[in-house]
C-alpha positions in Angstrom: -51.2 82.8 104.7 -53.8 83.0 102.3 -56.2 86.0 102.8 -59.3 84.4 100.3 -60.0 81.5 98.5 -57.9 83.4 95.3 -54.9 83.2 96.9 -52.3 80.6 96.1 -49.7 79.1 99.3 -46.8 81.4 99.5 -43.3 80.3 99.0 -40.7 81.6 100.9 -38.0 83.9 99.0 -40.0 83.9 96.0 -40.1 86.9 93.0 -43.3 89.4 92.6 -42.6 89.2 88.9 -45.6 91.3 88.5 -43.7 94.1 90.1 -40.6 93.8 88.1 -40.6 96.1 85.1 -37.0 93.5 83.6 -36.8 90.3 86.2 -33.3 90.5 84.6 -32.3 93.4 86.4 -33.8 92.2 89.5 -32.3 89.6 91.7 -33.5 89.9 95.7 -37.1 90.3 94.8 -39.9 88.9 97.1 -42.7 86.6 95.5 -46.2 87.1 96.0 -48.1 84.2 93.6 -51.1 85.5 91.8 -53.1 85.0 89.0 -54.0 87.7 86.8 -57.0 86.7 84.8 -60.3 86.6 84.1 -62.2 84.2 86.1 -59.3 84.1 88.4 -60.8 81.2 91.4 -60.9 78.6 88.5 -58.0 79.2 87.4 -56.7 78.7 90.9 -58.5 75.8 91.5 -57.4 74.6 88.2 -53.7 74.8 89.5 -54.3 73.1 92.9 -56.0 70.2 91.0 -53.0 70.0 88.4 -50.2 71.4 90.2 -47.7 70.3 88.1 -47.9 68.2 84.7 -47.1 65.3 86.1 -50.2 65.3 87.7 -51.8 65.1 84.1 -53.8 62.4 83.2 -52.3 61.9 79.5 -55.2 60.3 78.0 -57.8 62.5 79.7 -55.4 65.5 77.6 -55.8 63.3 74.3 -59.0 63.2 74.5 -59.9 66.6 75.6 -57.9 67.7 72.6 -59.6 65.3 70.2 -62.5 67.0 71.8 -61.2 70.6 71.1 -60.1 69.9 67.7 -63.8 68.7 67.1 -64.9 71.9 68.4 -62.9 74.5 67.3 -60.9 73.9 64.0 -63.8 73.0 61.6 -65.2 76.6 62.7 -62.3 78.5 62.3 -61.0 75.9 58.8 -64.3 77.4 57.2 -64.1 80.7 58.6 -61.2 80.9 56.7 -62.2 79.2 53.6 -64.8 82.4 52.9 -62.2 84.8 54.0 -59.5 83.6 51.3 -62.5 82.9 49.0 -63.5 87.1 50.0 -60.2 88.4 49.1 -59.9 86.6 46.0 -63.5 87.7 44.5 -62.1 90.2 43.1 -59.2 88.3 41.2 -62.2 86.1 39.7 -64.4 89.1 39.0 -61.1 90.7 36.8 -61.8 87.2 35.0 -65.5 87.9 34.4 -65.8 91.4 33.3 -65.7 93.8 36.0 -62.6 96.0 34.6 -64.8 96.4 31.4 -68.3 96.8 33.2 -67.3 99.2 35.7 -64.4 101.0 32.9 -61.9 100.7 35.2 -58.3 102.1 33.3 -55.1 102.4 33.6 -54.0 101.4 37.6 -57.2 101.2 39.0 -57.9 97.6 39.0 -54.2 97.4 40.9 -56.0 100.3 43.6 -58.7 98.3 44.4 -56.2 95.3 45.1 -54.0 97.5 47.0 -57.2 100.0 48.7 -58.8 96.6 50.6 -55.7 96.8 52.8 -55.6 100.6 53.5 -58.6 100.3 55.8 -57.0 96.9 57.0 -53.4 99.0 58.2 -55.1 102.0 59.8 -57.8 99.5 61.9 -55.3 96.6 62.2 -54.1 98.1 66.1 -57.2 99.9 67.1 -59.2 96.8 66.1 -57.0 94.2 68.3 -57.0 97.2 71.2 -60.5 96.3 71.1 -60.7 92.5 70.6 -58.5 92.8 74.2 -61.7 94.6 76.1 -64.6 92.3 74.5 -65.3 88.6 74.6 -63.2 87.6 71.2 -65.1 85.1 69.6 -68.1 87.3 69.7 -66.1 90.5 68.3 -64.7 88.3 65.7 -68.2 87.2 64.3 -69.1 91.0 64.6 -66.7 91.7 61.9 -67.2 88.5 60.0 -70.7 89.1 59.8 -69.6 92.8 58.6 -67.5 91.6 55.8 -70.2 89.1 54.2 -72.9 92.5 54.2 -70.2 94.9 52.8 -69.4 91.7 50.2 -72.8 92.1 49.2 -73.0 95.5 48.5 -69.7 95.4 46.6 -72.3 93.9 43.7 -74.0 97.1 43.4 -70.9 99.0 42.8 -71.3 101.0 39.3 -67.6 103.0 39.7 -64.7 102.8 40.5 -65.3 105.3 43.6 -68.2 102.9 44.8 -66.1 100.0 44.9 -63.2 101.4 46.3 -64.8 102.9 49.6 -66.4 99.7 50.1 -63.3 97.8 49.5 -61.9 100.1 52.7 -64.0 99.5 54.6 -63.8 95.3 54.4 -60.8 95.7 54.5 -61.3 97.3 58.0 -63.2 94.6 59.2 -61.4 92.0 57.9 -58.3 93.2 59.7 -59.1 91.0 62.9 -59.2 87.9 61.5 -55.8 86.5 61.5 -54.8 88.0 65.1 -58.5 86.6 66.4 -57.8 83.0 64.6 -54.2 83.5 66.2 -55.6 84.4 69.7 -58.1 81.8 69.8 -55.4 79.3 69.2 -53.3 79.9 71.7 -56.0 80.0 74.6 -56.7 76.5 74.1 -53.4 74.4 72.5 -49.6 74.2 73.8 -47.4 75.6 72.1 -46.1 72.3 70.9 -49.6 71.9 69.4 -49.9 75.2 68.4 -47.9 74.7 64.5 -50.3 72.0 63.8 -53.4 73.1 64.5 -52.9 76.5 62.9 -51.7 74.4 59.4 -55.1 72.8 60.3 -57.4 76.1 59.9 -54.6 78.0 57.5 -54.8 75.1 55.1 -58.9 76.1 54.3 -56.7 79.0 52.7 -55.7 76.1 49.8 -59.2 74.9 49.9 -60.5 78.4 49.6 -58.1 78.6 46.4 -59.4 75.8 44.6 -63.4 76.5 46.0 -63.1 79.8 44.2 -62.2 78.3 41.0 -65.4 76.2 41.3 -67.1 79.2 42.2 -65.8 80.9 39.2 -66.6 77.9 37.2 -70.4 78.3 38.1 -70.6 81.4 38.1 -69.0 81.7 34.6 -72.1 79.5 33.1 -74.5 81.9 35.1 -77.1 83.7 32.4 -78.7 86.3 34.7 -80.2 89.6 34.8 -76.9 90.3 36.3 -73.3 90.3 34.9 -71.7 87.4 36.6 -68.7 89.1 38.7 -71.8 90.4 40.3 -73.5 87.0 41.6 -70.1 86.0 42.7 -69.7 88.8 45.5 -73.6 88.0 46.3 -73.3 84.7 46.9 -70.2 85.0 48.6 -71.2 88.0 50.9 -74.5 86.1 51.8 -72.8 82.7 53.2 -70.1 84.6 54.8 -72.0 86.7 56.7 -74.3 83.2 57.9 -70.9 82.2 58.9 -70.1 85.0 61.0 -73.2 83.9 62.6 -72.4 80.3 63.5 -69.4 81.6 64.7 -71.5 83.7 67.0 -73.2 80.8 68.8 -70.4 78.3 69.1 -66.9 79.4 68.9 -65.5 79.8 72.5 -64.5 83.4 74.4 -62.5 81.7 77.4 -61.9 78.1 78.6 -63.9 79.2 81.6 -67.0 79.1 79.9 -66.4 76.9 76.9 -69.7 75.3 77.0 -70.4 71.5 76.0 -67.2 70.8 78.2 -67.6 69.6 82.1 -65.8 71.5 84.8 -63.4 69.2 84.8 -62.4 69.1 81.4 -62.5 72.6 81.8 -60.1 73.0 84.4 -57.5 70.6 82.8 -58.1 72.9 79.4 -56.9 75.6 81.8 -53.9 73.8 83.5 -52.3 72.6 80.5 -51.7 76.2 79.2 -49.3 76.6 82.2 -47.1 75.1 79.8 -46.8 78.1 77.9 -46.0 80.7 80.3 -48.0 83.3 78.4 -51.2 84.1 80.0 -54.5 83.3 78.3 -57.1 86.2 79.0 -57.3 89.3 80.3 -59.5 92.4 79.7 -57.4 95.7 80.6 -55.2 97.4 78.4 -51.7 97.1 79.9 -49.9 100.2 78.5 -46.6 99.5 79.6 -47.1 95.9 77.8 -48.0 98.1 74.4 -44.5 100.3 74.7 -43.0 96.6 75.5 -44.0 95.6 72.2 -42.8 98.9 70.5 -39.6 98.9 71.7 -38.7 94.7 71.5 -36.7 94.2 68.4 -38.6 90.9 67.8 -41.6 92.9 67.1 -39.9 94.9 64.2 -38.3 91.2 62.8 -42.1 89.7 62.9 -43.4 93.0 61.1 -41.1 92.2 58.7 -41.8 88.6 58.3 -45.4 89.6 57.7 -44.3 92.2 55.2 -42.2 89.9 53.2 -45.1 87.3 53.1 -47.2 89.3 51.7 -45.2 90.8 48.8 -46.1 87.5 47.1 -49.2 86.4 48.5 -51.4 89.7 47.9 -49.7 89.8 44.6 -51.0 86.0 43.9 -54.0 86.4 45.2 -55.5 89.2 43.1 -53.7 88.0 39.9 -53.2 84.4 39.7 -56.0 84.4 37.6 -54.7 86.6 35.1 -50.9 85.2 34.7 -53.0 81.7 34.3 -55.1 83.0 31.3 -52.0 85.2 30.0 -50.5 81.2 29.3 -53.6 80.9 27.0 -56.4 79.7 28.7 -59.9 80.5 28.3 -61.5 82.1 31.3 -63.6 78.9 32.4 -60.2 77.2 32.3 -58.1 79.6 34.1 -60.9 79.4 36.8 -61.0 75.3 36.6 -57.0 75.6 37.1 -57.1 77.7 40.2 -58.1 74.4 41.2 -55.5 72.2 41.3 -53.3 75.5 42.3 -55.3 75.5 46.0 -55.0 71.5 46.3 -51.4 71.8 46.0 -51.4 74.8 48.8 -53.1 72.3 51.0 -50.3 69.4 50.4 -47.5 72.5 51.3 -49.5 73.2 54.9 -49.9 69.7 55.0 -46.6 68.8 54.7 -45.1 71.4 56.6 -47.2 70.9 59.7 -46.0 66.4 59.7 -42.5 67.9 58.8 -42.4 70.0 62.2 -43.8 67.8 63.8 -41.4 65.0 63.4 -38.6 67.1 63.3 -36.4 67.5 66.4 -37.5 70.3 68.7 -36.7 73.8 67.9 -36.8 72.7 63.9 -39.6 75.5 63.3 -37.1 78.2 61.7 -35.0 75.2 59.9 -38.5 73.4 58.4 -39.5 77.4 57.2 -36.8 77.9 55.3 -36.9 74.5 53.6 -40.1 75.0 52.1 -39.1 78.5 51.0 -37.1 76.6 48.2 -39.4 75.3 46.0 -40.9 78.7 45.6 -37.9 80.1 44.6 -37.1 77.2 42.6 -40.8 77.6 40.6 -40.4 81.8 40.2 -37.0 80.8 38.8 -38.7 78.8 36.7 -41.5 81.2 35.5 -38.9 83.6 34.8 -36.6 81.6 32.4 -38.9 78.9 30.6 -39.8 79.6 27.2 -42.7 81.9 26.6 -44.3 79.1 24.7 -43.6 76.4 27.4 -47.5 76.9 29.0 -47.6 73.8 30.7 -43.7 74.1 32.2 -44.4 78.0 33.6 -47.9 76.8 34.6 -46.2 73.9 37.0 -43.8 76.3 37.9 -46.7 78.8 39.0 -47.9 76.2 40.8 -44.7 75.2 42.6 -44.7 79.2 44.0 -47.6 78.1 46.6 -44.8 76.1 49.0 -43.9 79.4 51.0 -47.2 79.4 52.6 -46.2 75.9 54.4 -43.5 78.2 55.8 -45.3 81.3 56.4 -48.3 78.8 58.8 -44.9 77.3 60.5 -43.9 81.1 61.0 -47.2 82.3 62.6 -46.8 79.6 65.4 -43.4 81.6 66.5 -45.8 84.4 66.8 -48.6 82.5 69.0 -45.6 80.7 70.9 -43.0 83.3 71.5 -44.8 86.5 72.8 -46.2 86.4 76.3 -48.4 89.2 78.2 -52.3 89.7 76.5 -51.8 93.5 76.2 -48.4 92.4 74.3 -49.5 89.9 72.1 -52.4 92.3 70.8 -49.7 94.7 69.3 -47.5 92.1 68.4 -49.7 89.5 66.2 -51.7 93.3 64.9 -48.3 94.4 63.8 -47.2 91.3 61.7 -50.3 91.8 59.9 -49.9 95.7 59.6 -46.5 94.8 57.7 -48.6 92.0 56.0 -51.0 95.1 54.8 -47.9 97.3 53.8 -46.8 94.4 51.3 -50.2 93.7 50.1 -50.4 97.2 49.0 -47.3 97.2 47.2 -47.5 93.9 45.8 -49.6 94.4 42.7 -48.4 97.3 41.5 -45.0 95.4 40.5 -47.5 93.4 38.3 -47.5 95.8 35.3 -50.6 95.3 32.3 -48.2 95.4 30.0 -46.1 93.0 31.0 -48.7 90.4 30.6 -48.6 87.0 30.3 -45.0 87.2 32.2 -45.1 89.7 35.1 -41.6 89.7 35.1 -41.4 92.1 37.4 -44.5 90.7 40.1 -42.5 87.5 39.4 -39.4 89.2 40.4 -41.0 90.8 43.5 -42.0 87.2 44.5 -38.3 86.4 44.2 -36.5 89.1 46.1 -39.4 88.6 49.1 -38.4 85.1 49.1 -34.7 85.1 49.1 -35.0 87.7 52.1 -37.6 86.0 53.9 -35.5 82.7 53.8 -32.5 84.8 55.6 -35.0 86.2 58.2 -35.4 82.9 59.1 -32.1 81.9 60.4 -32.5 85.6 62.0 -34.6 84.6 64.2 -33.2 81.5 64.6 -30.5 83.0 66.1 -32.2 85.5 68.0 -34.2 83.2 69.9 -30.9 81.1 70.6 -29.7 84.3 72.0 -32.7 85.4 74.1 -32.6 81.8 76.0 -29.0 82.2 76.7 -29.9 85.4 78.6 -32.6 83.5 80.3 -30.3 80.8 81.1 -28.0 83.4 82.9 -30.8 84.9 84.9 -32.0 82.0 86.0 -28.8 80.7 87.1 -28.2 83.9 89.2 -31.1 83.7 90.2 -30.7 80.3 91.8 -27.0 81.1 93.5 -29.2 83.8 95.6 -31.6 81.3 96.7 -34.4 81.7 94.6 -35.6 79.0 92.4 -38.0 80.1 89.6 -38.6 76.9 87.5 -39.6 74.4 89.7 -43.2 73.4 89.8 -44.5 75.9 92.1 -42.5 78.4 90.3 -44.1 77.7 87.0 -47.5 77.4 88.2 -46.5 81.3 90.0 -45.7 83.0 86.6 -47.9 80.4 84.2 -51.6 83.4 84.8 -49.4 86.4 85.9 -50.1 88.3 82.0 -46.1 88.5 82.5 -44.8 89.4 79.2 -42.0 87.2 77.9 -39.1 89.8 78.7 -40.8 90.0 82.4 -41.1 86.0 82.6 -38.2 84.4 84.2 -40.0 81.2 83.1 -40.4 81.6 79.6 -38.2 79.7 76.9 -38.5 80.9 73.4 -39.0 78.0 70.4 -37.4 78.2 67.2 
């Protein structure tokens, strides 16, 4: 039956899914296996190795994946530590002179907060369009390398003009470095592991936190020809763009040619993703996979989870600095505190990530909104503690940092719940183009003159929190609801003779770039 070496064994009365524009609506189709990725004979071969788990050695899989971790998370942990450390220069350069230097006035310093992200939302889709058609660890570095050059030149800025139009344009390249990191991670882990190891590069967000306060702490005792916010984006720029790189040279563009690995341990990297019925590579554009993603609700729900995330998190990051001096701290010491502030992020990931994972399954939504509480518990806090009670509001402050334990648990229902490549690009762009929306608004509710308090950036951080904790149990139930449906259609399925989720029928949809609303096989996690 097989015409080449590409072709899998037919199964009788078996579903083309790959013709099927809703396998829901569809219940006499014919099946004709295939896989529809790059490098398409290994995987193949790959599943007439492994054809089923089963078949799995499970401590060859521990190993490859100590082996992966090894190989991929220190690269993408650091990655991230310079690209929290990036955003934040500007928060410690606030600290250090640069409102008075460059005479920045009246909402200014909040438009250059807010102006990074305007190049990030109008390059966010275009940008992941892209990262589709090129080799993606590659295009990544690209645009890592980018940001550490236009770091650089953010030290020669004498206006706030200069700045600004180099503040769009990092933003710009910047914008493909969650959805990359996010990509990256599903092409080599399950989804089961896929919570875990993005706490495991996300975390470096925490170290990032407390790195810049060391920076700043240097920096501040830096007596140069140059004023010290200067130095700060110099040195910065410089070892980000190395970074980019490193990256360059050893972070992976496929399984297929991961090198360092043996064929073997290559093809087992590849059959184990069968578990997550998503697809792992492909290179065209699938348009009707893009008006998919437009038109599924859940896409519009994870928009608005990265909205609500961000409504505290950009307003944090650019002004942390400033509500710790407004408690009466010198500026060495407010930059010496951001360090405990990013050790106490780490714990939160840290936490979240053991918490999922020994929590029963489908806990993801449940763990989420249990760390939303001590943020909301800390802004409360802020709000009603005595002006005078520095210590008190500054644990408080520091008790705001648990929703990003929630918001790494979050990303995983990204990675694990959208299937199709073409699909996932508009999907994981789009949570971070409602990310950019509330990292534009986010500092403008922290008012000058409401300094030391920001009762109203506070207050934003509040209201984001209290929604984003009922989004949770949103999805929660939406997920519920979309494997009910599944449940039905499979179950018809199987009266008329067709069975889709055996073996042979997992292995037939596992490479098929079927998008989860096309993929009989797929099961959301919650």
């Amino acid at each position: 039956m097989a015409k080449d070496n590409h072709d899998i064994k037919e199964a009788p009365a078996r579903i083309d899914y790959s013709q099927l524009e809703h396998v829901e609506n569809s219940l006499n189709p014919k099946l004709t296996p295939k896989v529809d990725q790059r490098h398409a004979g290994m995987y193949h071969e790959a599943l007439q190795q492994y054809p089923n788990d089963a078949s799995i050695d499970k401590e060859s899989e521990k190993r490859l994946k100590r082996k992966l971790d090894r190989r991929i998370l220190p690269l993408l942990g650091i990655c991230y530590f310079f690209y929290y450390v990036d955003k934040t220069t500007l928060s410690y350069a606030a600290i250090f002179g640069i409102q008075s230097d460059l005479r920045l006035h009246g909402t200014q310093y909040s438009w250059l907060s807010s102006i990074f992200y305007v190049g990030w939302l109008f390059w966010s889709i275009p940008s992941n369009l892209i990262m589709q058609r090129c080799p993606p660890a590659w295009y990544l570095a690209f645009n890592i390398f980018m940001w550490g050059a236009l770091l650089m030149c953010q030290a020669a800025a004498q206006n706030f003009a200069g700045l600004a139009a180099l503040r769009i344009l990092s933003g710009a390249f910047e914008a493909i470095a969650d959805p990359a990191f996010m990509l990256i991670t599903s092409m080599f882990y399950t989804r089961e592991e896929q919570p875990t190891r993005i706490a495991a590069w996300y975390a470096w967000n925490g170290v990032g936190v407390a790195g810049g306060g060391l920076i700043g702490y240097g920096i501040g005792h830096v007596d140069g020809v140059l004023a010290s916010w200067r130095y700060e984006f110099i040195v910065v720029g410089a070892v980000c763009a190395f970074w980019g790189i490193v990256m360059f040279l050893l972070l992976p563009n496929s399984p297929t040619t991961f090198w360092g690995f043996s064929k073997q341990e290559r093809l087992l990297m590849i059959a184990r993703m069968r578990r997550n019925q998503t697809g792992v590579e492909h290179r065209r554009i699938n348009w009707s996979q893009v008006k998919e993603a437009y038109l599924d609700y859940k896409t519009w729900l994870f928009t608005l989870f990265g909205f609500l995330g961000a409504v505290p998190n950009g307003g944090i990051s650019n002004f942390s600095t400033l509500v710790i001096k407004g408690l009466g701290f010198d500026t060495l010491h407010t930059a010496l505190l951001g360090v405990p502030q990013g050790v106490l992020v780490v714990i939160w990931i840290g936490l979240g990530a053991v918490g999922n994972k020994y929590m029963p399954p489908n806990s993801r939504t449940l763990v989420s909104a249990l760390f939303m509480l001590p943020t909301i518990a800390g802004a409360f806090g802020f709000l009603l503690a005595p002006a005078d009670a520095y210590i008190g509001r500054l644990i408080c402050f520091y008790l705001t940092g648990s929703y990003q334990a929630s918001f790494v648990i979050s990303l995983s229902l990204v990675t694990s719940n959208t299937g199709g490549q073409s699909k996932k690009m508009i999907v994981s762009g789009m949570v971070w183009f409602g990310s950019c929306v509330g990292s534009i608004a986010s500092p403008f509710f922290y008012k000058t003159e409401q300094a030391p308090s920001y009762h109203l950036g506070i207050g934003s951080l509040l209201v984001s929190n209290f929604a984003e904790l009922v989004l949770f149990f949103v999805l929660r139930y939406a997920f519920k609801w979309e494997n009910q449906r599944k449940g039905r259609v499979r179950a018809a399925l199987r009266e008329s003779g067709v069975i889709t989720d055996d073996a042979e029928g997992l292995n037939a949809t596992a490479f098929q770039n079927l998008t989860d609303k096309e993929n009989p096989n797929f099961v959301y996690v919650y």
